[in-house]
C-alpha positions as CSV (number, residue, x, y, z in Angstrom):
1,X,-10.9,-3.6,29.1
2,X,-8.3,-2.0,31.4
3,X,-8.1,-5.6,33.1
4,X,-6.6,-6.7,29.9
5,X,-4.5,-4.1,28.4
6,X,-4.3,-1.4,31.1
7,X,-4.9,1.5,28.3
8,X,-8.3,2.7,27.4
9,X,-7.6,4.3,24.2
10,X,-4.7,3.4,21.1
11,X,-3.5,4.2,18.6
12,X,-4.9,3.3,14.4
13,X,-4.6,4.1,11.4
14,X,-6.9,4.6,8.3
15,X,-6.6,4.9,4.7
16,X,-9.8,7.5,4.3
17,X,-9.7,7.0,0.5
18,X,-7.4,6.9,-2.0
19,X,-4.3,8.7,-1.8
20,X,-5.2,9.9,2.0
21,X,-4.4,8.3,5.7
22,X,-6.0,9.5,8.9
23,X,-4.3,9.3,12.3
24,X,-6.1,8.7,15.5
25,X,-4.2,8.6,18.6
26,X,-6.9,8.3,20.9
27,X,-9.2,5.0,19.5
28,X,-11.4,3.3,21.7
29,X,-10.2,-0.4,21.8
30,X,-11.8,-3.4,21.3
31,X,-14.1,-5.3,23.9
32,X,-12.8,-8.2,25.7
33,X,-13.0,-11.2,23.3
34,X,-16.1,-13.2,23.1
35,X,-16.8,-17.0,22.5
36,X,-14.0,-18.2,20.1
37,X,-12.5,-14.6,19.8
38,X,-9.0,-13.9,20.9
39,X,-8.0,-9.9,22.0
40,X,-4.4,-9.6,20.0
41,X,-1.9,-6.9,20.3
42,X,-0.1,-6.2,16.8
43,X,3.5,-6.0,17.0
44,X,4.9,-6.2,13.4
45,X,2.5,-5.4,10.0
46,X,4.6,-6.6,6.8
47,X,3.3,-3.2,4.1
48,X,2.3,-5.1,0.9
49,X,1.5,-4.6,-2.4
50,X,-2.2,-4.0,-1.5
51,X,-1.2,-1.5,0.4
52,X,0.3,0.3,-2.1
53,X,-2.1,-0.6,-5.2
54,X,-5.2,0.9,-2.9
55,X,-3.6,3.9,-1.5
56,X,-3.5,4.5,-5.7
57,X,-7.4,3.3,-5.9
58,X,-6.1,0.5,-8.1
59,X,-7.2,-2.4,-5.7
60,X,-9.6,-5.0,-6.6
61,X,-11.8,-5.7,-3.9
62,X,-10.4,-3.5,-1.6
63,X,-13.3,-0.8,0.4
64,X,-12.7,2.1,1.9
65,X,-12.2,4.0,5.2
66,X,-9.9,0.7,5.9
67,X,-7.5,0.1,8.7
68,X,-5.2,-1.8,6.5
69,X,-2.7,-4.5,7.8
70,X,-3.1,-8.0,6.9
71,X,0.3,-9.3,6.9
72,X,0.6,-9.8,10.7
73,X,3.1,-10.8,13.6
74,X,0.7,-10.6,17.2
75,X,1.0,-11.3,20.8
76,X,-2.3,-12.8,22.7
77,X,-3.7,-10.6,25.5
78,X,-6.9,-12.7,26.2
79,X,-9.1,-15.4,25.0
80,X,-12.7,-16.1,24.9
81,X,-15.0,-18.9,26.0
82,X,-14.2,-21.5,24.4
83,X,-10.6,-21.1,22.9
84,X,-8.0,-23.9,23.5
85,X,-5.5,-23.5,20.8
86,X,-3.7,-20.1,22.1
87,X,-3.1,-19.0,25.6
88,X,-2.1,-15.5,26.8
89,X,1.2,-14.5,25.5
90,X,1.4,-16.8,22.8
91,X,3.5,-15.6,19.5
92,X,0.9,-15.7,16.2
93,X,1.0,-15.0,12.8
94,X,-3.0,-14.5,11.7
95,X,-4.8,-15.8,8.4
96,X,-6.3,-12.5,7.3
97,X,-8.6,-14.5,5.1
98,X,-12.4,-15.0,7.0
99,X,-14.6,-17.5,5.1
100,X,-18.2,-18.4,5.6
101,X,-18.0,-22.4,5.8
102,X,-21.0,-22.7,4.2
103,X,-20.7,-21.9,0.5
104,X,-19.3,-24.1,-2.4
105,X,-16.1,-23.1,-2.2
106,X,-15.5,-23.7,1.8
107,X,-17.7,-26.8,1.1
108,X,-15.4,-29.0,-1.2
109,X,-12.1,-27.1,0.7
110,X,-11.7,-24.2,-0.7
111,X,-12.3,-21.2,1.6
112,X,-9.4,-19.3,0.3
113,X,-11.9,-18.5,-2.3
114,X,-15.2,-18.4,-0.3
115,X,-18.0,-16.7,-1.9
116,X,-18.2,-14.3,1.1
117,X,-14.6,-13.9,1.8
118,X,-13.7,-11.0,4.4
119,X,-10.3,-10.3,4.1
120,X,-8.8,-8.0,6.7
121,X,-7.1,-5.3,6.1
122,X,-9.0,-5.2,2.8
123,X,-13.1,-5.6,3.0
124,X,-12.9,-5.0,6.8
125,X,-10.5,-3.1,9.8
126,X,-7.3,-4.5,9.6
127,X,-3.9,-4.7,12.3
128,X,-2.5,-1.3,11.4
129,X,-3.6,-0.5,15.3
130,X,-3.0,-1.3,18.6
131,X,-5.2,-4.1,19.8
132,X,-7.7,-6.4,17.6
133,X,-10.2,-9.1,17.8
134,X,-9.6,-12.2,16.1
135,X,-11.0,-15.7,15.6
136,X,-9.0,-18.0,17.4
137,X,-9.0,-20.3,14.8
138,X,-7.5,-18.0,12.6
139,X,-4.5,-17.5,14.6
140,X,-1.5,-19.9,13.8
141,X,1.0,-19.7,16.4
142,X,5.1,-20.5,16.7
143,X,7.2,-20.8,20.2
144,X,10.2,-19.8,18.4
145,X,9.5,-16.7,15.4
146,X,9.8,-13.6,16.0
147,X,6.8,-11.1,16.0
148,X,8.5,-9.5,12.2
149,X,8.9,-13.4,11.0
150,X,5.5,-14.1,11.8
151,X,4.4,-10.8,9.6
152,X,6.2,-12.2,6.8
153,X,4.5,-15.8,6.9
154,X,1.3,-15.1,5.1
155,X,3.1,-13.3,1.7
156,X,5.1,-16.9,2.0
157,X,1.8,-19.0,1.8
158,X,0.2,-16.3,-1.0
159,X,3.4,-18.2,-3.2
160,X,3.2,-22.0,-1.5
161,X,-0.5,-21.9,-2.1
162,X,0.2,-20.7,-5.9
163,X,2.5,-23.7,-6.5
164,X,0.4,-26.5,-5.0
165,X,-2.0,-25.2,-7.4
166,X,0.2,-25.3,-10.2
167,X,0.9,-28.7,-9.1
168,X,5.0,-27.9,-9.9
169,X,6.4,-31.5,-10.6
170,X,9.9,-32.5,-10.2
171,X,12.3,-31.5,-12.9
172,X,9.6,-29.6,-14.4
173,X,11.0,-26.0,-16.1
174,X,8.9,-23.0,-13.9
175,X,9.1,-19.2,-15.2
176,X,8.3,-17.2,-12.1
177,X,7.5,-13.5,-13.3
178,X,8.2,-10.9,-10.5
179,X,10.7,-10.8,-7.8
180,X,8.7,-8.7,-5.0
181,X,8.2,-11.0,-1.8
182,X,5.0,-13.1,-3.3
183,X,7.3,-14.0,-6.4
184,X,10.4,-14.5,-4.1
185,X,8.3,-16.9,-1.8
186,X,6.3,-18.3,-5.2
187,X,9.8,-19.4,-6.4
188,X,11.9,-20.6,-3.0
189,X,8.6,-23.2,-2.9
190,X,8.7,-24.1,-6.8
191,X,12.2,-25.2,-6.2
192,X,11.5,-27.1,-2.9
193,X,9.1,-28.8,-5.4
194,X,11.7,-29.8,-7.4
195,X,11.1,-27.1,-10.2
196,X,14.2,-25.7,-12.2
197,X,13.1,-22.1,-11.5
198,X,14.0,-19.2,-13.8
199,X,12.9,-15.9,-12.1
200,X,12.1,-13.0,-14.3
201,X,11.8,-9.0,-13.5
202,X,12.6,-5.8,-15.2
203,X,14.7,-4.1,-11.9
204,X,18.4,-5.8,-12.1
205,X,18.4,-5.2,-8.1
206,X,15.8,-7.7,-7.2
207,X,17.1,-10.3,-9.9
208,X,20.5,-10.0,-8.0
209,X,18.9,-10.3,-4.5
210,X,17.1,-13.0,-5.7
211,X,20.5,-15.1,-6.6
212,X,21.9,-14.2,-3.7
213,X,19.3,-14.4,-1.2
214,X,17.2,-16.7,-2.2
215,X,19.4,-19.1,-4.1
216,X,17.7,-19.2,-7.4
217,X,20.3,-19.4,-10.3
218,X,18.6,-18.4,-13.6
219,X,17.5,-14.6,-13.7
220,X,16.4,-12.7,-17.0
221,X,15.8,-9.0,-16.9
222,X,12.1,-8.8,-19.5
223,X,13.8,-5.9,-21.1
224,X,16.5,-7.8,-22.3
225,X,17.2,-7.7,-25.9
226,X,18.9,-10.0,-29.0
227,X,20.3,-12.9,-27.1
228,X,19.1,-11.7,-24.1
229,X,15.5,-11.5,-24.7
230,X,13.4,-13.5,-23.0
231,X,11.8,-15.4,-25.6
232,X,15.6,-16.5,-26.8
233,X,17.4,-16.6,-23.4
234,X,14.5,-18.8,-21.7
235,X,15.5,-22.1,-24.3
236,X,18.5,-21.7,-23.5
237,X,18.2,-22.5,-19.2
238,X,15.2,-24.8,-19.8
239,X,16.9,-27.7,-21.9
240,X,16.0,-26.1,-25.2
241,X,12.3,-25.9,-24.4
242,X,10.1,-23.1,-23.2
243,X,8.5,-23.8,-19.2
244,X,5.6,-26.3,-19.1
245,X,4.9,-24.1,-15.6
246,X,4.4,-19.7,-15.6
247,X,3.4,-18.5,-12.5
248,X,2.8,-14.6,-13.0
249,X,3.5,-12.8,-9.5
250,X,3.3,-8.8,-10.7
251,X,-0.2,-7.6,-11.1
252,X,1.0,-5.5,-13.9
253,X,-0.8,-5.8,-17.1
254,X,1.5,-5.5,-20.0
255,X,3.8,-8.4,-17.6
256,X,0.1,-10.5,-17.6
257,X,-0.7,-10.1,-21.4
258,X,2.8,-11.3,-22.1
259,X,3.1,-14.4,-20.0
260,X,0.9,-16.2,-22.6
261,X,4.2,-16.0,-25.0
262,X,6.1,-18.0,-22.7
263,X,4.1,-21.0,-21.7
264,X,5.3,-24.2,-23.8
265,X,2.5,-26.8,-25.4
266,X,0.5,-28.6,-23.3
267,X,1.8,-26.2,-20.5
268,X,0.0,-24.0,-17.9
269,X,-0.2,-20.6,-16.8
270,X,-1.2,-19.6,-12.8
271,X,-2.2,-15.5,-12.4
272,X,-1.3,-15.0,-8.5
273,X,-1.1,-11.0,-9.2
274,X,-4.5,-9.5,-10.1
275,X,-5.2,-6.3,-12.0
276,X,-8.1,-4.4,-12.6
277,X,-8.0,-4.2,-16.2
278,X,-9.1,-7.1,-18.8
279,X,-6.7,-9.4,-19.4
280,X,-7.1,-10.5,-23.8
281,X,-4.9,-13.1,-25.1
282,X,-4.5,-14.6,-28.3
283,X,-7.1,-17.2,-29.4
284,X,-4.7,-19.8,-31.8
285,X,-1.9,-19.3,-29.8
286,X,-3.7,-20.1,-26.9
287,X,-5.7,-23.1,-28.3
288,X,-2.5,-24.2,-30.0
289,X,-0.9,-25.1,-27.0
290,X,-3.7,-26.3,-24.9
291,X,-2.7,-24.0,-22.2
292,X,-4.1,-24.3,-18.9
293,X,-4.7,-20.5,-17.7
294,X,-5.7,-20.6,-13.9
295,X,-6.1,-17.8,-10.9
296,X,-4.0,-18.2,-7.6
297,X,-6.2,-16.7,-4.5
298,X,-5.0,-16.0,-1.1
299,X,-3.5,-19.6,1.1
300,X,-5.3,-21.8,3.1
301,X,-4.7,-22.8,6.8
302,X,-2.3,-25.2,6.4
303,X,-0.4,-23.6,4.2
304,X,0.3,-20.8,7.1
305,X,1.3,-23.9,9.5
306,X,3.4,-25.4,6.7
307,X,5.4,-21.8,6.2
308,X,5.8,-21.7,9.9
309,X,7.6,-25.4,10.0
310,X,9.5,-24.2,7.6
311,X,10.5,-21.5,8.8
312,X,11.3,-23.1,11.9
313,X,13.4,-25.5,10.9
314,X,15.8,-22.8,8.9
315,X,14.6,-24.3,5.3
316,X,13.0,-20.6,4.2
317,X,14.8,-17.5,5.9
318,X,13.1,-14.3,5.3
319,X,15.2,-12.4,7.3
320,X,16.6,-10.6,4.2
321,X,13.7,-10.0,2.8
322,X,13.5,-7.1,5.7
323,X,14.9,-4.3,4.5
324,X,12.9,-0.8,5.9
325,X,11.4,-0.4,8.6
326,X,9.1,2.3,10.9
327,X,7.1,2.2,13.9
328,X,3.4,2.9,13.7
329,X,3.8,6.7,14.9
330,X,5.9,7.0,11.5
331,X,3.9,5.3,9.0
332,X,2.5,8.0,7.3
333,X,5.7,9.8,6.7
334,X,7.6,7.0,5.9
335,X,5.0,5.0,3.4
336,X,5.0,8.5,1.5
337,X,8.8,7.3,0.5
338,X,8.1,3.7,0.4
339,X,5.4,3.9,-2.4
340,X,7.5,5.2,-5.3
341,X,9.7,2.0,-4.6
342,X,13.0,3.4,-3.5
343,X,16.0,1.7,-4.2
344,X,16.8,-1.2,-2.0
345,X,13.3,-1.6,-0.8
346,X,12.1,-5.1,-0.9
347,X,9.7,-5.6,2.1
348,X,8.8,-2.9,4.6
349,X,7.5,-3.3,8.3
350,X,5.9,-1.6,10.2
351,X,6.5,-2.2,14.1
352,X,4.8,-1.4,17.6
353,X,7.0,-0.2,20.1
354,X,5.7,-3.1,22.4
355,X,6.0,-5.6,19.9
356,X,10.0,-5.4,19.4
């Protein structure tokens, strides 16, 4: 292992269980990488909303003692046999999600939702360490992002995968609900599609950064009353009807329960958030409008190298989305703060002093 990284031991870290982390300085790392395994070093984790929900043992899916970390910016130490797509040195952003291949899902092209999906950071060891192993396949790579850009990629494709399968047509009048990063990135891509995107939230702070960072026009706060309310204010920005396209980006129950209200006739309604508690909806008002209700599951691989073009090519700038930031031998400390939401926070990451 010394060839490789000329350390024997590094540092990780682990949520136990709910509500506690444990620190180990001196972890063994990983074995040189085998056939079709790459040896990465993490240099940037984005902290996400998973994070957050299963340090409060509200996650779905999520197991514990986890080294979480799936949003992820890493540099290539050393490939296995077999590995021609990345080299040593290469600049990566990983596809946390790990599917079988075999079942009907990864069958007919779906493996975002394979029925034995591994997600790291979630059902097994994630990046929030030193050194990892990694299929090579899993790996999408970029000669010009930086190692924090390339953490941000995969909550971009958790909101480009949620409007290709809302199938957002030009013209069409999309409610995004939810203006942390998944709904920023769900609604920069609804507009690429041609959508005429209102974004709605109840924290005035993101609605702003959201008009002038991310270029969307139509905000409504969900707590806004009279003429303001949503149900009134929504006509009024979508040509006098209600959006044919909701895309629901909180995870918050009482936001989910709600969404139902806003979805016009013959309209659709796409869940990219997910909550632990049942979600009960109206039967007639429901059936009235032949609403199409659908679930939004992680991205697929080329949605990451799609993001990454775009990125590229200065069409999507995340760059502002950045706005705290730690290294590793802070975490702890500094997600204590992070996870009451302070003011300002919009994305947090989490850097390895050799991956600046």
């Amino acid at each position: 292992m010394a060839a490789f990284t000329e350390q024997t031991s590094m540092m990780q870290i682990t949520m136990t269980k709910p509500g506690e982390w444990t620190i180990d300085e001196h972890a063994p790392c990983p074995p040189a990488p085998g056939k079709g395994q790459v040896l990465v070093r993490t240099g940037a984790i984005g902290v996400c909303g998973t994070d957050y929900h299963a340090f409060k043992g509200q996650q779905n899916f999520f197991t514990y003692p986890r080294i979480v970390g799936h949003e992820l910016g890493v540099t290539v130490v050393a490939v296995g046999e077999g590995v021609d797509n990345v080299q040593p040195g290469d600049r990566c952003s990983v596809e946390p999600y790990y599917n079988c291949g075999d079942c009907v899902a990864c069958r007919r092209g779906r493996g975002n939702c394979c029925t034995n999906i591994s997600v790291i950071g979630v059902h097994e060891d994630g990046g929030m360490r030193d050194l990892f192993i990694a299929p090579a396949h899993k790996l999408h790579r970029s000669e010009t992002l930086s190692l924090e850009q390339l953490a941000l990629v995969e909550t971009l494709c958790i909101g480009a995968h949620a409007v290709a399968r809302a199938a957002v047509e030009d013209g069409e009048n999309v409610l995004v609900i939810g203006a942390g990063p998944v709904g920023m990135g769900t609604a920069q891509f609804a507009k690429a599609a041609g959508g005429n995107v209102v974004v709605m939230d109840v924290v005035e702070e993101r609605l702003a950064f959201i008009r002038e960072q991310v270029g969307i026009e139509h905000t409504l706060n969900a707590r806004g009353e009279g003429d303001a309310a949503p149900a009134v204010a929504l006509p009024k920005v979508c040509g006098g009807d209600m959006p044919t396209c909701v895309i629901d980006a909180t995870g918050n129950i009482h936001s989910m329960k709600a969404a139902f209200n806003f979805v016009a006739h013959g309209g659709r309604l796409v869940y990219v958030g997910h909550t632990k508690n049942q979600i009960s909806f109206d039967n007639p008002l429901f059936h009235s409008h032949e609403m199409t209700v659908m679930g939004s599951r992680n991205a697929l691989g080329a949605d990451f190298d799609r993001v990454i073009a775009l990125i590229e090519a200065g069409k999507v700038d995340v760059t502002p989305w950045i706005t705290h930031r730690c290294e590793l031998k802070d975490f702890v400390a500094r997600f204590a703060e992070w996870k009451e939401f302070p003011k300002g926070l919009i994305k947090a990451i989490v850097s390895m002093p050799e991956g600046k």
